[in-house]
Every structure is written in C-alpha cells, then in structure tokens.
VOBA-1610 file (N, C-alpha, C; in pm, whole numbers, padded with zeros to 5 digits, always signed):
BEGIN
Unk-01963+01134-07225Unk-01929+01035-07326Unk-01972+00896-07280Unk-02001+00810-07406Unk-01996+00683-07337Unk-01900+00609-07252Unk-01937+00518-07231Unk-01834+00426-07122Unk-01820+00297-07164Unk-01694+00247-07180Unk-01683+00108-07223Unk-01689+00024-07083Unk-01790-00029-07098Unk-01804-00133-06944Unk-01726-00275-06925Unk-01720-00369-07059Unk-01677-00491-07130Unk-01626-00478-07237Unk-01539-00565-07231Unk-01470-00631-07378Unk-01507-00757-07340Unk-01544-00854-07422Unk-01555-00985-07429Unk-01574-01082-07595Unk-01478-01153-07588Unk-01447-01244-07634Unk-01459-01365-07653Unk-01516-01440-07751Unk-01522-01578-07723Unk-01527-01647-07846Unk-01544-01772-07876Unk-01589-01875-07996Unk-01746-01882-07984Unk-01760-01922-08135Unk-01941-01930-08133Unk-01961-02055-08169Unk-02031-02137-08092Unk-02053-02280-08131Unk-02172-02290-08127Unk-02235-02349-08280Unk-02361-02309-08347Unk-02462-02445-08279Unk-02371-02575-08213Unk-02460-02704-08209Unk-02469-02592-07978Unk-02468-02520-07949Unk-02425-02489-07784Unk-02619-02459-07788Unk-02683-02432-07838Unk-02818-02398-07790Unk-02916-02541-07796Unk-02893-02591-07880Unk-02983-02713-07921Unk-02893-02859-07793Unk-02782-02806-07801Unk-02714-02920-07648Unk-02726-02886-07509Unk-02792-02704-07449Unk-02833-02639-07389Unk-03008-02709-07329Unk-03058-02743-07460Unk-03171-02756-07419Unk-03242-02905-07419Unk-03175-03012-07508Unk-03219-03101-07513Unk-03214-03148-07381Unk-03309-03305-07366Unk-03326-03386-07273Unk-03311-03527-07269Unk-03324-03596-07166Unk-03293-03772-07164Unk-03175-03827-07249Unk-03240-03880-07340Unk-03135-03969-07430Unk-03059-03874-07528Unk-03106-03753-07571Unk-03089-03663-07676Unk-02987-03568-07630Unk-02982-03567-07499Unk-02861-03435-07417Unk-02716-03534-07428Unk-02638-03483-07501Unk-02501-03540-07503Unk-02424-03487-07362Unk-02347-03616-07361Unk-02270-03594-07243Unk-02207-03489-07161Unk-02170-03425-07280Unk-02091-03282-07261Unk-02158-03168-07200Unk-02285-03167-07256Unk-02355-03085-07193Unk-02382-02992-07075Unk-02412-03061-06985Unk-02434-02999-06868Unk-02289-02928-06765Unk-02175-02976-06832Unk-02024-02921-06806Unk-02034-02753-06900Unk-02074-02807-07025Unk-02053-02665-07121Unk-02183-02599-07070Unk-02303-02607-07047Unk-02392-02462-06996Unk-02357-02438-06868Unk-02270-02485-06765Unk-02234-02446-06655Unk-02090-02363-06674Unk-02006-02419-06783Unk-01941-02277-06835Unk-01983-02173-06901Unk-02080-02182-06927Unk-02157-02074-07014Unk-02254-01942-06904Unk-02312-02035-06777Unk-02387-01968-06741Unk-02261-01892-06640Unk-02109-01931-06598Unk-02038-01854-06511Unk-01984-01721-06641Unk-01960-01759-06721Unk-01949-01688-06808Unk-02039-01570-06864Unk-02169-01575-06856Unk-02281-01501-06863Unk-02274-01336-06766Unk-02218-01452-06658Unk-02219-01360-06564Unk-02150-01205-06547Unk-02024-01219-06611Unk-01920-01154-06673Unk-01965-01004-06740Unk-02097-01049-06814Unk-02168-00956-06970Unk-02253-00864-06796Unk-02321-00998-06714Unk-02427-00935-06667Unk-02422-00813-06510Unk-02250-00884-06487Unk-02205-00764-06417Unk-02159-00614-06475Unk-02124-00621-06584Unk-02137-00508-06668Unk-02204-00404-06710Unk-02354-00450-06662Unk-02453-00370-06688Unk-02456-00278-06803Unk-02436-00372-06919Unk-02456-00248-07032Unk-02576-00212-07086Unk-02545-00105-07145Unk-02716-00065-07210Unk-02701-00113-07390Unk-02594-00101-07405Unk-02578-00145-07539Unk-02464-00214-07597Unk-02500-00343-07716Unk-02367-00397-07720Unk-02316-00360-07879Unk-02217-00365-07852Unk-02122-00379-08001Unk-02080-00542-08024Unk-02174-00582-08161Unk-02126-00686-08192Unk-01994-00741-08283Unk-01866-00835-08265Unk-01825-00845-08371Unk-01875-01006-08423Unk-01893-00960-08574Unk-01836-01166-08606Unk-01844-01138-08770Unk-01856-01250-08838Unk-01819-01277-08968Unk-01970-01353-09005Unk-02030-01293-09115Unk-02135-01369-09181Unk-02066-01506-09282Unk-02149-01611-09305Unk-02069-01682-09309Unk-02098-01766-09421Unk-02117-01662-09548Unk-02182-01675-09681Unk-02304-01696-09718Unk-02387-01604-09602Unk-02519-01608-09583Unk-02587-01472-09654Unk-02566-01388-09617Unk-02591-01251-09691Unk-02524-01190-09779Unk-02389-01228-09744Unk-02288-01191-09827Unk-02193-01292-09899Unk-02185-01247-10023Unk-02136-01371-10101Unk-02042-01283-10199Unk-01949-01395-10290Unk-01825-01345-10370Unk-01918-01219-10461Unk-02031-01202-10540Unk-02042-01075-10592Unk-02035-00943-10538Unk-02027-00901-10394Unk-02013-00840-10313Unk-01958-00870-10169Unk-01837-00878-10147Unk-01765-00876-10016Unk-01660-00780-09973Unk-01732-00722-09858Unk-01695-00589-09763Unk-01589-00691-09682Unk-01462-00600-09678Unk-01392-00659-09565Unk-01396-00602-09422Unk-01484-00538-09414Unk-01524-00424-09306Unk-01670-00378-09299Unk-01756-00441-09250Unk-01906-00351-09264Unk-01991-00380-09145Unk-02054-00236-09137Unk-02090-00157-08989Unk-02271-00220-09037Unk-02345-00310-08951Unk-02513-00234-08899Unk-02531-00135-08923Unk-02650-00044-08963Unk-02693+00092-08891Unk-02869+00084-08922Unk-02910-00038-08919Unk-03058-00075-08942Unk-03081-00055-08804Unk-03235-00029-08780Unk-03307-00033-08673Unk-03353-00122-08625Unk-03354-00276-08682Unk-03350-00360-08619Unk-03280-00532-08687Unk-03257-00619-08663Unk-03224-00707-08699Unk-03288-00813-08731Unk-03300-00891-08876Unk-03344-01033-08849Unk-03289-01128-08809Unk-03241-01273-08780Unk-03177-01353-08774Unk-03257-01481-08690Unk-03226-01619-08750Unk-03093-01663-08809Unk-03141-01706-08955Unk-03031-01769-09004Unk-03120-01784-09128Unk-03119-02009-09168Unk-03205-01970-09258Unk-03285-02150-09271Unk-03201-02233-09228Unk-03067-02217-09300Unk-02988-02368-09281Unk-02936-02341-09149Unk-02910-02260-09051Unk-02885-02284-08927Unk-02999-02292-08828Unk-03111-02278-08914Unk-03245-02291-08774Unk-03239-02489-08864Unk-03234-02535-08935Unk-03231-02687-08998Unk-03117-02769-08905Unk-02995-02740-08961Unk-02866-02776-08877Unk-02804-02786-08737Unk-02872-02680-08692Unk-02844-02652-08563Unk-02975-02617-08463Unk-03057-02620-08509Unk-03206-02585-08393Unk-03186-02428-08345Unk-03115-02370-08417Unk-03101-02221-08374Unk-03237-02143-08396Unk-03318-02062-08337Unk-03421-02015-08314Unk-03409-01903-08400Unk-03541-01879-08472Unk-03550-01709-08548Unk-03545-01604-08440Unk-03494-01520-08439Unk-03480-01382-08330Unk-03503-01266-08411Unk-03496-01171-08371Unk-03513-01007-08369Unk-03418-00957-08321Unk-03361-00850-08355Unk-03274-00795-08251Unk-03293-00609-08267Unk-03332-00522-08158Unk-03319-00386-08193Unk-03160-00322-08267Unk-03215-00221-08350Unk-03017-00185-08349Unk-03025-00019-08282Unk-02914+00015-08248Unk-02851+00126-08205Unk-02800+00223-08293Unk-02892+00290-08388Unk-02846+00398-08521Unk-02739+00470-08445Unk-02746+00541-08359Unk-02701+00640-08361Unk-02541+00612-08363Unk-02508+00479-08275Unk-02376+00470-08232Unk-02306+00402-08386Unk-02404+00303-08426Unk-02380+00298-08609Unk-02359+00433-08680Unk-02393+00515-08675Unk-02384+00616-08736Unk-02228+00675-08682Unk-02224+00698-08597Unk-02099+00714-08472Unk-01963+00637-08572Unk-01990+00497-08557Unk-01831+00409-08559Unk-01866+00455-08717Unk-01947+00432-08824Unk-01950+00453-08951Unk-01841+00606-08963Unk-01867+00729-08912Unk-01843+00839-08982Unk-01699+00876-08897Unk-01669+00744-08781Unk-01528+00803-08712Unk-01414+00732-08767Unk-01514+00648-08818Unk-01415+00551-08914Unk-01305+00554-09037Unk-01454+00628-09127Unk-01425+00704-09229Unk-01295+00832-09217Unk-01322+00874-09146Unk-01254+00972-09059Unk-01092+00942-09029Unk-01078+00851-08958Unk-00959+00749-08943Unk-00875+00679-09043Unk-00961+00669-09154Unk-00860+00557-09269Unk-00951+00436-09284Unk-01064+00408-09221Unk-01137+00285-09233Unk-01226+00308-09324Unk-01232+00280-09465Unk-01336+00246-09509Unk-01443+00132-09504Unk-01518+00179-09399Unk-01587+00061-09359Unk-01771+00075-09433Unk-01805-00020-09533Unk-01905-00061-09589Unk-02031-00056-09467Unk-02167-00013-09536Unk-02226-00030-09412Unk-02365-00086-09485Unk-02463-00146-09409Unk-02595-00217-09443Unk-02735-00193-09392Unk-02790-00124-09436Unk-02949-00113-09379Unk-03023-00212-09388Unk-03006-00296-09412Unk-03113-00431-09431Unk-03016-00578-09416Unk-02973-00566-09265Unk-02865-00687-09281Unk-02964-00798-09184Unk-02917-00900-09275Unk-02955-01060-09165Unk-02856-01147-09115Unk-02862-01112-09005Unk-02748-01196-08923Unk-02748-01329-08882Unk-02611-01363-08869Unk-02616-01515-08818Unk-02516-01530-08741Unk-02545-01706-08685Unk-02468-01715-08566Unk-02347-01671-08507Unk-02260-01602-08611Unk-02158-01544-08521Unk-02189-01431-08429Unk-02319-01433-08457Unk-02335-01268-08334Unk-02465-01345-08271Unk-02552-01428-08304Unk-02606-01453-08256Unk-02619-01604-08141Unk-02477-01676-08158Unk-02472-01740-08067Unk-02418-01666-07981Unk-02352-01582-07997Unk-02296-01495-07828Unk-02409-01410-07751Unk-02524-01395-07818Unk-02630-01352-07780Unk-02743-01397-07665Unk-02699-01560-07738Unk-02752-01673-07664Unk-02755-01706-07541Unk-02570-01701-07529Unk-02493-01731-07468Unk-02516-01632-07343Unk-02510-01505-07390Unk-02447-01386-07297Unk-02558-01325-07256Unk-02685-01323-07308Unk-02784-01212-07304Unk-02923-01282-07372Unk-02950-01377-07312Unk-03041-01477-07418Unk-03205-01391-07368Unk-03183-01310-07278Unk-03320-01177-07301Unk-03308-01124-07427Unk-03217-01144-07517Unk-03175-01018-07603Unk-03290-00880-07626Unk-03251-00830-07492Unk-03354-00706-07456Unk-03238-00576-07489Unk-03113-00561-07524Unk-03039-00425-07582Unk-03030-00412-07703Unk-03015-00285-07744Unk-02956-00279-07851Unk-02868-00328-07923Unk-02820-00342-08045Unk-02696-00403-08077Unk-02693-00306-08211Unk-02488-00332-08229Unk-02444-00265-08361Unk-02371-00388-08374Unk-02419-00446-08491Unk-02330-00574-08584Unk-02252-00482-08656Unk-02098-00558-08665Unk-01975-00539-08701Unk-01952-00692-08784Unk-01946-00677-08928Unk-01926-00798-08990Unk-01717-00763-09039Unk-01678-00872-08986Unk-01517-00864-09118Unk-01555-00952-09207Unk-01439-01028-09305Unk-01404-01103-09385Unk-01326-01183-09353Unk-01319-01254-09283Unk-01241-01363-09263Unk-01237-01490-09368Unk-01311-01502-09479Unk-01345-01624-09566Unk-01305-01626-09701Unk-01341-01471-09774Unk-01309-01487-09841Unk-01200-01391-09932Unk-01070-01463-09972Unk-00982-01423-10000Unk-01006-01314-10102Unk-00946-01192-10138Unk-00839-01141-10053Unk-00882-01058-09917Unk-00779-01165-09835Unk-00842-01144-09687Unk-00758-01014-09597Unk-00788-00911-09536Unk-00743-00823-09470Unk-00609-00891-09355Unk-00503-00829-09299Unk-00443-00904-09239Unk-00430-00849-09094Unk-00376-01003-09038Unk-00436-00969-08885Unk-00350-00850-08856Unk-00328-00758-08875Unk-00249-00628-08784Unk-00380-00551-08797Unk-00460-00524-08960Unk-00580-00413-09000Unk-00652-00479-08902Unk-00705-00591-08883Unk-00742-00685-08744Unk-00749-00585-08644Unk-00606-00606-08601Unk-00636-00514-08425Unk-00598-00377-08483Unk-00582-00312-08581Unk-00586-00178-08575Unk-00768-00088-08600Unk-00812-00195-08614Unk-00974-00178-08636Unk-01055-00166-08456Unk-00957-00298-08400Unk-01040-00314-08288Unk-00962-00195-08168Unk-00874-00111-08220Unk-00831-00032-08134Unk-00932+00094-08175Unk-00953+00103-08294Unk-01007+00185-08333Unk-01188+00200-08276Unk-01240+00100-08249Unk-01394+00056-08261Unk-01334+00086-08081Unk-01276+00019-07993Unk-01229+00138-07837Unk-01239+00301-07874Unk-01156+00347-07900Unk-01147+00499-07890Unk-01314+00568-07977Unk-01337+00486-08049Unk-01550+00564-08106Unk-01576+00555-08013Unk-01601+00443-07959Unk-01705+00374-07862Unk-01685+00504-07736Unk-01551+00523-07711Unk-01548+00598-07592Unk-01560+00770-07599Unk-01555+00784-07745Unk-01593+00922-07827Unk-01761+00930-07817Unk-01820+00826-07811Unk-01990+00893-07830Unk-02014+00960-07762Unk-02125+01110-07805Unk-02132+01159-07735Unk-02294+01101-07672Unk-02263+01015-07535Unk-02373+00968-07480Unk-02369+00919-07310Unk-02428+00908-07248Unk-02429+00886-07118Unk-02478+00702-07086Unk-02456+00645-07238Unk-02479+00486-07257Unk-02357+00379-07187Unk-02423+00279-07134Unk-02303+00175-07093Unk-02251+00095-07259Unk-02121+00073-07282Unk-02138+00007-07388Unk-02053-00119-07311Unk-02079-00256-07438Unk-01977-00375-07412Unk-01968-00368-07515Unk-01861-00432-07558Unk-01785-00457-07740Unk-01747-00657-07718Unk-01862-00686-07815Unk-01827-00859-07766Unk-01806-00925-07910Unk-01728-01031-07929Unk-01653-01045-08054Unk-01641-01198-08043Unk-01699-01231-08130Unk-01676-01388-08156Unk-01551-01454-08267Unk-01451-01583-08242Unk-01380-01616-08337Unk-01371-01787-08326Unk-01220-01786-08402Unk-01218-01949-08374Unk-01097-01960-08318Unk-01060-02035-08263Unk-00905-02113-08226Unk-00877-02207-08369Unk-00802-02313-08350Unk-00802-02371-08438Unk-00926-02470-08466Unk-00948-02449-08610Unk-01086-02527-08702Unk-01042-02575-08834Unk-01150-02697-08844Unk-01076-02757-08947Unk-01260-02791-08976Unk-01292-02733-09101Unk-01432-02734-09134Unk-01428-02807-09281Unk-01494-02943-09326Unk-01464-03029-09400Unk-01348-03083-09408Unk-01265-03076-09343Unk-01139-03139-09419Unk-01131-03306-09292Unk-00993-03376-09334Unk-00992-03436-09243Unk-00989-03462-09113Unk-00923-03328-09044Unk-00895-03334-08934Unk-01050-03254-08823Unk-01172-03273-08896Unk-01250-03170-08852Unk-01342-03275-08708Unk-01305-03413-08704Unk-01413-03434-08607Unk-01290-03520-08515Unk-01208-03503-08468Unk-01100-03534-08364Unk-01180-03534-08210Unk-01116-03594-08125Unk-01106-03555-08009Unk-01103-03439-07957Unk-01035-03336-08040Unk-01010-03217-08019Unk-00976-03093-08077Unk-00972-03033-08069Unk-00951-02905-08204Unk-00837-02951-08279Unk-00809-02896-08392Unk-00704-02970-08466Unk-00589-02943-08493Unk-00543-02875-08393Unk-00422-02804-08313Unk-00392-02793-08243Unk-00342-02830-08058Unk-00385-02829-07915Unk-00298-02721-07922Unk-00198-02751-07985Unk-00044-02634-07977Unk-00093-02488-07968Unk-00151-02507-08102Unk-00212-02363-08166Unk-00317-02294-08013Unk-00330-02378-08009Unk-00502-02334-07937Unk-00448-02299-07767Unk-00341-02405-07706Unk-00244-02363-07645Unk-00203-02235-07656Unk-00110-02154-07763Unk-00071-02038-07734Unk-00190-01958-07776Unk-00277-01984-07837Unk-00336-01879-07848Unk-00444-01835-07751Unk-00478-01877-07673Unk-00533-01888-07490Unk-00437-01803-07445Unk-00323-01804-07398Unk-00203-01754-07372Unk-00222-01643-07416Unk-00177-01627-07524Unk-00185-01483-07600Unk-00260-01403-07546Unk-00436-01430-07573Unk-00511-01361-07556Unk-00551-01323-07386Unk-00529-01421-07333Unk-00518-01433-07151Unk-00444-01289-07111Unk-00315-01334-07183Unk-00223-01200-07136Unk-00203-01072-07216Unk-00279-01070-07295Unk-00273-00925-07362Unk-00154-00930-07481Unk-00082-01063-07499Unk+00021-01012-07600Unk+00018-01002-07744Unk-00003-00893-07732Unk-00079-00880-07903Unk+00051-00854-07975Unk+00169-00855-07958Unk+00291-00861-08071Unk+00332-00944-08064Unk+00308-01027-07933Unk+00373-01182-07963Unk+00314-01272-08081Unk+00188-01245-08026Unk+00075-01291-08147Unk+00109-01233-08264Unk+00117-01127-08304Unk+00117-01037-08448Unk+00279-01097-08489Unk+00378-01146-08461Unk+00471-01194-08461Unk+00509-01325-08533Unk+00428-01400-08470Unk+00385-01525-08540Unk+00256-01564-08588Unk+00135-01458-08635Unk+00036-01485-08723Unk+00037-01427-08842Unk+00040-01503-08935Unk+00024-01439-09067Unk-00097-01491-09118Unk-00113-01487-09243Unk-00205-01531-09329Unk-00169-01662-09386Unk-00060-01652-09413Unk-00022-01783-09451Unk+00026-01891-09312Unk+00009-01860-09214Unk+00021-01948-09076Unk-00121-01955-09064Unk-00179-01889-09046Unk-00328-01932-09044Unk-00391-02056-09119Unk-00343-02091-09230Unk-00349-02221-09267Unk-00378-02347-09225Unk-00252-02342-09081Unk-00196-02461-09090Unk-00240-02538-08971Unk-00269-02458-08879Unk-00330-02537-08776Unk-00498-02606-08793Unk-00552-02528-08908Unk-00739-02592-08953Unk-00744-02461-09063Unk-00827-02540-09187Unk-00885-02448-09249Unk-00970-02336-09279Unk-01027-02366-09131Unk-01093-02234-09081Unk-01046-02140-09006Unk-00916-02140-08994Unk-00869-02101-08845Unk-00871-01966-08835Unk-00875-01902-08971Unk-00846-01744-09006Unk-00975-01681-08920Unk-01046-01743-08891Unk-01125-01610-08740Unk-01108-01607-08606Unk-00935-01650-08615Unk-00874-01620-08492Unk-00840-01466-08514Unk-00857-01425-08627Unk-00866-01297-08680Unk-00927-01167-08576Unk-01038-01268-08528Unk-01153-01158-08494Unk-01118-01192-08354Unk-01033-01303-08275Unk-00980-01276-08170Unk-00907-01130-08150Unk-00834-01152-08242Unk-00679-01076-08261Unk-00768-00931-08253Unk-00887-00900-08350Unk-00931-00750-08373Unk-00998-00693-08122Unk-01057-00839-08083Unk-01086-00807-07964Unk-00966-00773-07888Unk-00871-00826-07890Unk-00727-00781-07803Unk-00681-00661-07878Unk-00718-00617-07990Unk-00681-00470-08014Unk-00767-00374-07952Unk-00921-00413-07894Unk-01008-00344-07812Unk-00980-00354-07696Unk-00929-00482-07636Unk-00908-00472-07483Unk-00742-00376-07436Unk-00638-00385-07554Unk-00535-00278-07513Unk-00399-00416-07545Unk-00283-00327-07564Unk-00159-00419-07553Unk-00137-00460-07435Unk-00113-00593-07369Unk-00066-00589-07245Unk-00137-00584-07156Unk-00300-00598-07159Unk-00371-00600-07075Unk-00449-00716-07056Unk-00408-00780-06938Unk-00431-00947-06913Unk-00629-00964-06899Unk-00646-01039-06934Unk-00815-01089-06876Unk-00831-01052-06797Unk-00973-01022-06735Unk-01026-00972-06627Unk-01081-01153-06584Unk-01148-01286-06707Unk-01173-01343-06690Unk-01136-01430-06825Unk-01106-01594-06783Unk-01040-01706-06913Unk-01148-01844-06857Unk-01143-01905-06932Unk-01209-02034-06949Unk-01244-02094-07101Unk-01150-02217-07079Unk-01176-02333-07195Unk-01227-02439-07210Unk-01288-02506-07282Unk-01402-02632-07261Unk-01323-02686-07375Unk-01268-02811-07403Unk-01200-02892-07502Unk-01375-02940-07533Unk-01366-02937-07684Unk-01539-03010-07716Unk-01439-03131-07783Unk-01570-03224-07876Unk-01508-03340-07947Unk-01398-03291-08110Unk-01453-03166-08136Unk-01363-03132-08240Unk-01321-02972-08287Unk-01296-02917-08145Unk-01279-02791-08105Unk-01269-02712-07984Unk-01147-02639-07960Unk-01174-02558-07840Unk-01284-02420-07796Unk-01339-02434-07736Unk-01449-02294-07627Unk-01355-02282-07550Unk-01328-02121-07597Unk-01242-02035-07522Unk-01338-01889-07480Unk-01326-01840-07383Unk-01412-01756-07330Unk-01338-01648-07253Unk-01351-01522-07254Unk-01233-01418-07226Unk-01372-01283-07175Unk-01299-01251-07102Unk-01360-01087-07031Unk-01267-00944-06987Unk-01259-00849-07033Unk-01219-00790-06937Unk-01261-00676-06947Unk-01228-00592-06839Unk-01341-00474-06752Unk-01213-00346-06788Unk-01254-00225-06892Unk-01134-00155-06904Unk-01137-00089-06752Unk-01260-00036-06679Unk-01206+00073-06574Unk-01245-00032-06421
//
C-alpha cells in the first residue's frame, strides 16, 4: 500500500513569489525574513521524500463560478494548467504545468463515493494559487505528480467545518488504501484570519491576532474539538471576511489525526495577515 510520508499545512500568499524574487529598491523589507521561512520550511516537504502529492485548496472564482459549484471536487486529468491571467497581472505568478496522478484520482474519487462523499470530479481543470503557491513554496522543481482537491469555501451554501475534517480523515485512510508502493504527502493550503476588501484588510496585521492566536494553537496541538467547538459558520465571519478557509486548515488536522501535535510550526506576522506553516510526519 501506499505510505503517507507528510501532512502539511499552510496559508498561500499570492504577492510570496514576486517578493521572493525581486531586487534593490523593488524587494520589500519583509522579504528576505519570509524566504528564509519558507526555505526552512521547504525542507520539511523535502525530507519526506515523496513521489506524489495530494493537493488541497479552493479555486477562487476562476474556473468555477455560481452556475456550477462543487463543494467537493477531485483532479483526475493527466496534467494541469495554471495560473490564470489576473494572477500572472496581480501578482507576477508564473504560467506552470503540472503532471497529474490518474490513478490515485481515480482511487480518492471511487473510495469516496464509497464512503458517503459525493465528490464532483474534473478532467480539464485550471488551477490557481491555492495549490500553486504551495508548489512554489514547497517543491518549486514541480517535478511530481499531483491530485488537486478543490472545496468551497466562498460560495454559500457552504459545507461545514466538521464535513471539513470528516473529508480530511477520509482523503488519510484512501491515501493509505492505494494499492501502490508510492510515497504520498497530502499538503493543504488555508487562511487564518482575512479580511479581503473590507476595512480591516491592510492593518499591521491580520485582522484578528486573537483568532489567529488560537488558531496556531489549535492546529500546533492537534485539537480538533476544541476547534470544532468554537468554529461555526457563522463565527467564521467575524474575525475577516475571508476567514472561512480556515476551513481547509480544519479539513488538514482531520488528515494529520485528533490530538496529534506538529511535527513542525512557524508564523511570519505580514502587513495584513498571518503565514502560518505546519508539518507533520504520521510514522
């Protein structure tokens, strides 16, 4: 069977490649602090040695829009395009390729089904930065395979965070069902607290320290009922209007297990958001 090598976790910050690479007057301050968390962080994916990754994240009304929205949908294309115009405009994000991994798509698709998940699936998907800044970040050879895992985090009516981690417990036990002699990692991008147009979106700091506070915590230590306790849908609100893809945190701590602390944590306060960064090694 396969082997889960990684779980990893993190935020995707779409301006981290274009502040990665600039120079002189154009490299903001922050910089060279955040790719030196990025490159200890790297390290994490690259001790792992996987042969293939499982992506999670949320498209982000790029392919998918209100006439059709899956609150659950699996890759199973053979390869990937990405990114698309307004984030190669906005952000200097680079066009990529990415191979995909049918078989293990085929795998989480039919164990799913199987389980209670009706999970939507796409032969012709174009991805964006939520899978492809962790790509960047983690594996910027992007020389493996990958299976994109899109949720819904945006648009209402939104799945709630428990189907969250009962998905990401679920996407553990496939992963470790294939029948294959493959390394896998399962890596999942979200947000802490975000506040995207509104007022509170260009602060000093994310637009919640509290929020972003326990939810480090949370995820550090594995407490996924403390969390499920006090997240709802309607708490998700309140700390930023984006905040609901702390969602896709919540679905990675249903992959890493109840109660099972980081293998690795690190946070970077930016000017209007926390980088939070999480690892851990199931065996």
């Amino acid at each position: 069977m396969a082997e889960l090598v990684a779980v990893i976790a993190s935020t995707h910050h779409p301006f981290y490649y274009r502040a990665s690479i600039s120079t002189g007057e154009e490299r903001p301050p922050f910089a060279d602090e955040w790719v030196r968390k990025v490159l200890a962080f790297r390290e994490t994916l690259t001790r792992a040695r996987p042969d293939v990754l499982v992506m999670v994240g949320s498209d982000h009304f790029h392919q998918l829009w209100l006439d059709n929205m899956p609150q659950f949908l699996i890759g199973k294309a053979p390869r990937y395009d990405a990114n698309w115009y307004n984030e190669e405009r906005e952000f200097g994000l680079p066009r990529m390729v990415m191979a995909g991994q049918e078989d293990l798509s085929a795998h989480l698709l039919r164990g799913g089904l199987d389980a209670g998940f009706d999970l939507a699936f796409s032969n012709e998907l174009r991805i964006d930065h939520s899978i492809t800044c962790p790509i960047i970040t983690l594996r910027p050879q992007n020389d493996l395979p990958i299976v994109p895992v899109y949720t819904n985090i945006f648009a209402p009516p939104l799945p709630r965070p428990r189907r969250f981690v009962q998905l990401g417990r679920l996407i553990r036990e496939l992963v470790e069902s294939w029948p294959s002699g493959e390394r896998v990692a399962v890596i999942g991008t979200g947000h802490l607290s975000l506040e995207l147009g509104g007022p509170r979106q260009f602060g000093p700091h994310g637009p919640d320290p509290e929020f972003d506070r326990k939810a480090v915590e949370w995820i550090a230590s594995g407490d996924l009922e403390g969390c499920l306790a006090e997240v709802t849908l309607d708490s998700l609100h309140l700390p930023g209007n984006a905040t609901h893809g702390f969602m896709d945190f919540m679905l990675m701590m249903g992959v890493a297990g109840e109660g099972v602390k980081a293998d690795y944590v690190d946070t970077y306060d930016l000017f209007h958001t926390m980088e939070a960064y999480f690892t851990w090694y199931p065996r």
